[in-house]
C-alpha positions, -999 to 999 in steps of 0.1 A, spaced: 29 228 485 -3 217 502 -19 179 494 -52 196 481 -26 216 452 -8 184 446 -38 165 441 -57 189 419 -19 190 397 -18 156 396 -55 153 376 -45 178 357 -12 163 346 -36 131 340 -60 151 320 -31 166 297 -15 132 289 -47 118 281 -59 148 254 -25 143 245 -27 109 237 -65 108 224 -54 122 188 -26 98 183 -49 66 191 -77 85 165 -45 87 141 -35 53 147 -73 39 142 -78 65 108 -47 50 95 -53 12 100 -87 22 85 -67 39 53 -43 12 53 -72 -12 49 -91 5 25 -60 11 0 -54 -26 4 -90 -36 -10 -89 -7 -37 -50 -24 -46 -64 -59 -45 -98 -46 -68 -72 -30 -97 -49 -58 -98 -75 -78 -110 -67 -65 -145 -32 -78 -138 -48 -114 -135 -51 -127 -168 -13 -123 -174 6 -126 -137 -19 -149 -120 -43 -140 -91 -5 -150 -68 15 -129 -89 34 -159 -101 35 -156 -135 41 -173 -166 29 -180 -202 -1 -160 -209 -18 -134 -237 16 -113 -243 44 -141 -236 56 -150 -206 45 -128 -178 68 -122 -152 66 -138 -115 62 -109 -91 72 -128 -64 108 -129 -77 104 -98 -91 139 -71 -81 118 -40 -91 119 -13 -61 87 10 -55 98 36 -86 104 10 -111 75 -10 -106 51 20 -109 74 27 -145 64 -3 -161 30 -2 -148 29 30 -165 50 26 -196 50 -12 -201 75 -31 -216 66 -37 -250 93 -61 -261 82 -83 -235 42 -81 -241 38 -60 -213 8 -33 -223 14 2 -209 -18 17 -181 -8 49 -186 -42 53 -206 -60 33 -187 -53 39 -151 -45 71 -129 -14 81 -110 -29 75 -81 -41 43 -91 -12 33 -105 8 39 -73 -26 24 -55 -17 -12 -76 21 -11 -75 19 -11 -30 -2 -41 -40 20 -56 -58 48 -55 -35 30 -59 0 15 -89 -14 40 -108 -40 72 -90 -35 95 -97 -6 120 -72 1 159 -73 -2 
């Protein structure tokens, strides 16, 4: 194989990693971006969960009884977004079922456990 075809396969090995690449970085950027913005709209709905758990989660005696300290909290993912949704009545927590989406629901729930909860 001449230098001039080993040269010109050579840029274009170049050329193919880099449009390889390029989407993955656009990925990576999109989904700090995502990440960032489902972080604010986490941190905007928890602010109805203020009044009773604190603005650090912790807790404590408040309108219904004696919120509980989401810190401490051994709630995974799936149980966290069931008594956001449902509530737990005996315990003065309201259900959002009525109040909130799904989506928002879920939205406040990662909030809750990448701020306040640390994992097992």
């Amino acid at each position: 194989m001449g230098m001039r075809v080993r040269i010109v396969l050579g840029i274009f090995s170049l050329l193919l990693a880099v449009c390889v690449m390029l989407p993955g970085v656009a990925m990576s950027q999109t989904s700090t971006a995502d990440a960032a913005a489902e972080l604010r709209k986490g941190k905007r709905l928890y602010k109805r969960c203020v009044p009773c758990h604190k603005q650090d989660g912790s807790g404590g005696p408040s309108y219904g009884g004696y919120a509980a300290n989401l810190r401490d909290t051994q709630l995974n993912h799936e149980e966290i977004v069931a008594v956001i949704t449902d509530g737990r009545r005996k315990k003065g927590m309201p259900t959002f079922k009525p109040i909130l989406s799904k989506g928002e629901i879920e939205t406040v729930a990662k909030f809750i456990q990448t701020q306040f909860k640390a994992e097992p």
